[in-house]
C-alpha positions in Angstrom: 187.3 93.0 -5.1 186.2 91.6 -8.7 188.2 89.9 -10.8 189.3 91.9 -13.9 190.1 90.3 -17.2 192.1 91.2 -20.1 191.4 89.9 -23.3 193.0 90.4 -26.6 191.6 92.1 -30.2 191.7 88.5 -31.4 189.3 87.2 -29.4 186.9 89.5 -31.8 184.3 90.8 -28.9 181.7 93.0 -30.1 182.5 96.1 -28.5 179.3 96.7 -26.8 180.0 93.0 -25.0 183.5 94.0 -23.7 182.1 97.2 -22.4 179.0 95.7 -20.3 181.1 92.8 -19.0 184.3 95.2 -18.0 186.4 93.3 -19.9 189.9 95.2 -21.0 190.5 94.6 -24.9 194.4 94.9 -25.4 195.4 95.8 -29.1 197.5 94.1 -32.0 198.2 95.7 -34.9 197.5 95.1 -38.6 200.4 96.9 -41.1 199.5 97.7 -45.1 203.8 98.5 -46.0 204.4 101.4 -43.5 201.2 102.2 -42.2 200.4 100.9 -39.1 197.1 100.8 -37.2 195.8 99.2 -34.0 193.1 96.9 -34.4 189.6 98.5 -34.0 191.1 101.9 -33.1 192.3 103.0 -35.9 191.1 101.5 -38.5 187.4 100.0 -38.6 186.3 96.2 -39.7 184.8 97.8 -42.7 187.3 99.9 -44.0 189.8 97.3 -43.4 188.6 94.7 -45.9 188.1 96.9 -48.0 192.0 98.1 -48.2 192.5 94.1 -48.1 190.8 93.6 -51.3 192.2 96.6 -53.0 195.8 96.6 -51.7 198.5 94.9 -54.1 200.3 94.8 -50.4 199.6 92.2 -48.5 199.0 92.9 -44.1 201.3 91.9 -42.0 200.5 92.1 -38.0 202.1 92.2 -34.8 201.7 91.7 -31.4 201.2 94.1 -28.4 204.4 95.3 -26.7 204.8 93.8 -22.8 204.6 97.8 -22.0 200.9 97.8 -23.9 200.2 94.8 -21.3 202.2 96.2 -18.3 199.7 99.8 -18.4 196.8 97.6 -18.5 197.6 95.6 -16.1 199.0 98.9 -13.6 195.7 100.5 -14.2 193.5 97.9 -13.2 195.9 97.0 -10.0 194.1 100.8 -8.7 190.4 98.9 -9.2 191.6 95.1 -8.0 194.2 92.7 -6.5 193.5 89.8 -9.2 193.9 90.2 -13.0 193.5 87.2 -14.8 194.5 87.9 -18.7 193.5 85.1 -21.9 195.2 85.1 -24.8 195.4 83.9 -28.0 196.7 80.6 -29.1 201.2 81.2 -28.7 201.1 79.1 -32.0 199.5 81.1 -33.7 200.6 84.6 -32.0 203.3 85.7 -29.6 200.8 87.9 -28.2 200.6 85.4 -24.8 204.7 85.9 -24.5 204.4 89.5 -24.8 201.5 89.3 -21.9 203.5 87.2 -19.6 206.9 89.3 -20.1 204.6 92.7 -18.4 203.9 91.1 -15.3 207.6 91.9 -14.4 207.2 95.1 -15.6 204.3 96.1 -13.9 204.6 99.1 -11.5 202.0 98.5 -9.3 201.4 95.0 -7.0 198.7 92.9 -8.0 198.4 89.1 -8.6 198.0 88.4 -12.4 197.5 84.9 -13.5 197.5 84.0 -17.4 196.3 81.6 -19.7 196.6 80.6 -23.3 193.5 79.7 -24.7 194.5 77.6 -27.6 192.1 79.4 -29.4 191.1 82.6 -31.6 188.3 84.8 -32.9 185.0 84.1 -31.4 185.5 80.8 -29.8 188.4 82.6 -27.7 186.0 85.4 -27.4 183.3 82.9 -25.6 186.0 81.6 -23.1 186.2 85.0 -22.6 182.7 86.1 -21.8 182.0 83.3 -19.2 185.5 84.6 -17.7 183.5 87.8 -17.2 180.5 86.5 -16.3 182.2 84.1 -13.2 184.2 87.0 -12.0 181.1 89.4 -11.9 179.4 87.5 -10.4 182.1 87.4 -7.5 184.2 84.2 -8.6 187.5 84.3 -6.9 190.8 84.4 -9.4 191.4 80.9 -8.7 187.4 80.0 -9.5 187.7 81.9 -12.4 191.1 80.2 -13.4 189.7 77.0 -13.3 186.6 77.3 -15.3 188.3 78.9 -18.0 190.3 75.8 -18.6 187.6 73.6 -18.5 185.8 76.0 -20.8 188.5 75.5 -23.1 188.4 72.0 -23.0 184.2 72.7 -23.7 184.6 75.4 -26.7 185.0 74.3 -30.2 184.7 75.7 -33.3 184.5 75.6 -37.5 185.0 78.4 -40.0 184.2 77.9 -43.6 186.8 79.5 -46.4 186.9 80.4 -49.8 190.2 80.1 -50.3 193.3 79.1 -47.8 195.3 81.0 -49.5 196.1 84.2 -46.9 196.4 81.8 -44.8 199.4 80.3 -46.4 201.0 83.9 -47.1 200.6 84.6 -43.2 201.9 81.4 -42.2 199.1 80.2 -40.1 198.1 77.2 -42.6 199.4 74.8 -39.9 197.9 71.2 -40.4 195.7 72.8 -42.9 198.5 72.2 -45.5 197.0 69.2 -46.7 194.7 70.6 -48.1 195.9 73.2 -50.1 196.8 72.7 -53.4 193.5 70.7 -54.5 191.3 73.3 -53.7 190.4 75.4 -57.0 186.6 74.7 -56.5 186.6 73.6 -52.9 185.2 75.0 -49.8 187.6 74.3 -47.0 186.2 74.0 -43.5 189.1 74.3 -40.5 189.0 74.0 -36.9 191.8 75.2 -34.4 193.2 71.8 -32.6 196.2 71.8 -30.4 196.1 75.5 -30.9 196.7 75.7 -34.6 194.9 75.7 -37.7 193.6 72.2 -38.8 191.4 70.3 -41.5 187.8 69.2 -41.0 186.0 69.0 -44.2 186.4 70.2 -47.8 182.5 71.0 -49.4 181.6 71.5 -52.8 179.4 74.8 -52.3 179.4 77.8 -50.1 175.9 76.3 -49.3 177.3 72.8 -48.3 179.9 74.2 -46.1 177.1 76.9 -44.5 175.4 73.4 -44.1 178.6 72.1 -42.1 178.6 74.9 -40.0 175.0 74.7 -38.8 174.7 70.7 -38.7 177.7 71.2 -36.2 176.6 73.4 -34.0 173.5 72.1 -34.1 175.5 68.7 -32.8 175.7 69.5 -29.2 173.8 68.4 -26.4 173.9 71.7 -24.4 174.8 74.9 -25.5 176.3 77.7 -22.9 177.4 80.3 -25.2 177.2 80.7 -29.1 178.3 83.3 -31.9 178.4 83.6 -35.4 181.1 85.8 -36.7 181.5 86.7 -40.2 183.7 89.0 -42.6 182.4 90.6 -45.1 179.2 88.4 -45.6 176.9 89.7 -43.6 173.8 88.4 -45.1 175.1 84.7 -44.8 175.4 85.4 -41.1 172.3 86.5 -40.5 170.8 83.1 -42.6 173.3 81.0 -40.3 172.0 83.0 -37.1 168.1 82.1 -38.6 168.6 78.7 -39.0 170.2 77.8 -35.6 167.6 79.7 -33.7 165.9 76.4 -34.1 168.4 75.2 -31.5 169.5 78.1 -29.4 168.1 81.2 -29.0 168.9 83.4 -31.7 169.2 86.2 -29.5 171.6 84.7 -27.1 173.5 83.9 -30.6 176.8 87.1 -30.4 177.2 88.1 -33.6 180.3 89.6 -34.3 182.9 90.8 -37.1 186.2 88.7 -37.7 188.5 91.7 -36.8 191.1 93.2 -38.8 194.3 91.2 -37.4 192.6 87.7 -37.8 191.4 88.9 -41.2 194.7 89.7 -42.5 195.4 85.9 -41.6 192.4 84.3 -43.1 190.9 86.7 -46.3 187.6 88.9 -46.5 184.7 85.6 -47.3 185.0 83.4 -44.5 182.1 82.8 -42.1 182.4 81.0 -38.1 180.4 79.4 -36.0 182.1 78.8 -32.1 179.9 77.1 -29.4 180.7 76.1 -25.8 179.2 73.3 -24.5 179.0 70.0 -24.4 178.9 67.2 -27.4 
């Protein structure tokens, strides 16, 4: 039997990918006061941001419940004897606690093996995909186990900002505190290192840190996967996308939309690039 996998909404996966590669795309939830809505059900990317810019409340999110998990996991036990489930970074989430507390509760037998990917939004979304791949293409769970740890060891990412400053609110800044503070007219560019937010660079222009952003993907050596995700700046995603068809094809290149729960996290202008491969 195939492998299934089980991602979460943080891992950002155009749905279109998630549904050619079988994947199973569990839920979090983004809150505005009392309203509550699941990420990408029932609420859209679009509509979203826009209630994040005009809101005087600021989202909150949560995590999936372990019974969320435990259904997902029972209904792929009828299709398959080996789940393997990736999650977001627990620093940043206890979405992977929440994931590893349904396995007890699961109803049906079935071996289910989980990992933390340290990581989030597209970069966790391209750890992910090659999950999906392997196991389609009849990897056994342990196979599949294995090459998503080295993959996370491969996968790397930037995101530029135009302010840290949901971020801060959220209480995801992590070693990215350094740099706020000094950063009226500053573009900060961030990495996720140890599984939390940290610093790279701090540009003087939104065209200097698009300029980051290409020059380090651009960096590596060889290239398995690549996406470009963006928020609400479409247009500067498709210039990124443009530019680093010069290295990779631009139509291998995911594009994809930094969902709701992440952007509650890190505000409606920021714009990612995640590879995975090798420096």
């Amino acid at each position: 039997m195939t492998v299934k996998i089980v991602a979460d909404t943080t891992s950002d996966l155009p749905s279109e990918v998630a549904k050619e590669l079988g994947i199973t795309v569990v839920s979090l939830y983004v809150h505005f006061g009392t309203d509550s809505y699941r990420n990408g059900v029932d609420m859209t990317t679009d509509q979203f941001y826009d209630k994040l810019v005009r809101s005087k409340i600021l989202p909150t999110t949560s995590v999936p419940s372990s019974a969320t998990f435990a259904q997902a996991y029972d209904k792929l036990a009828g299709e398959t004897d080996e789940i393997m489930v990736i999650t977001i970074s627990h620093k940043l989430s206890a979405t992977y606690e929440s994931a590893m507390q349904a396995i007890d509760q699961m109803k049906k037998k079935c071996r289910v093996e989980l990992v933390d990917s340290q990581w989030a939004l597209m970069v966790l979304g391209l750890i992910v995909i090659a999950a999906a791949k392997a196991a389609n293409s009849g990897a056994s769970l342990d196979e599949v186990v294995a090459l998503t740890k080295e993959n996370i060891r491969r996968a790397d990412m930037r995101i530029a900002f135009d302010t840290l400053e949901y971020l801060r609110r959220g209480g995801r800044i992590g070693k990215a505190q350094a740099f706020f503070g000094s950063l009226l007219k500053v573009n900060p560019i961030l990495t996720i290192k140890d599984g939390e937010t940290y610093p790279v660079a701090r540009e003087r222009s939104r065209a200097k840190a698009i300029d980051h952003l290409h020059d380090f993907a651009a960096s590596f050596s060889h290239i398995d996967e690549m996406a470009v995700e963006h928020a609400t700046t479409p247009d500067e995603a498709d210039g990124l996308v443009k530019r680093l068809g010069a290295k990779f094809p631009k139509e291998r290149i995911y594009r994809s939309k930094v969902s709701p729960v992440i952007g509650a996290h890190v505000g409606p202008r920021v714009l990612e690039v995640a590879v995975l491969g090798d420096k």
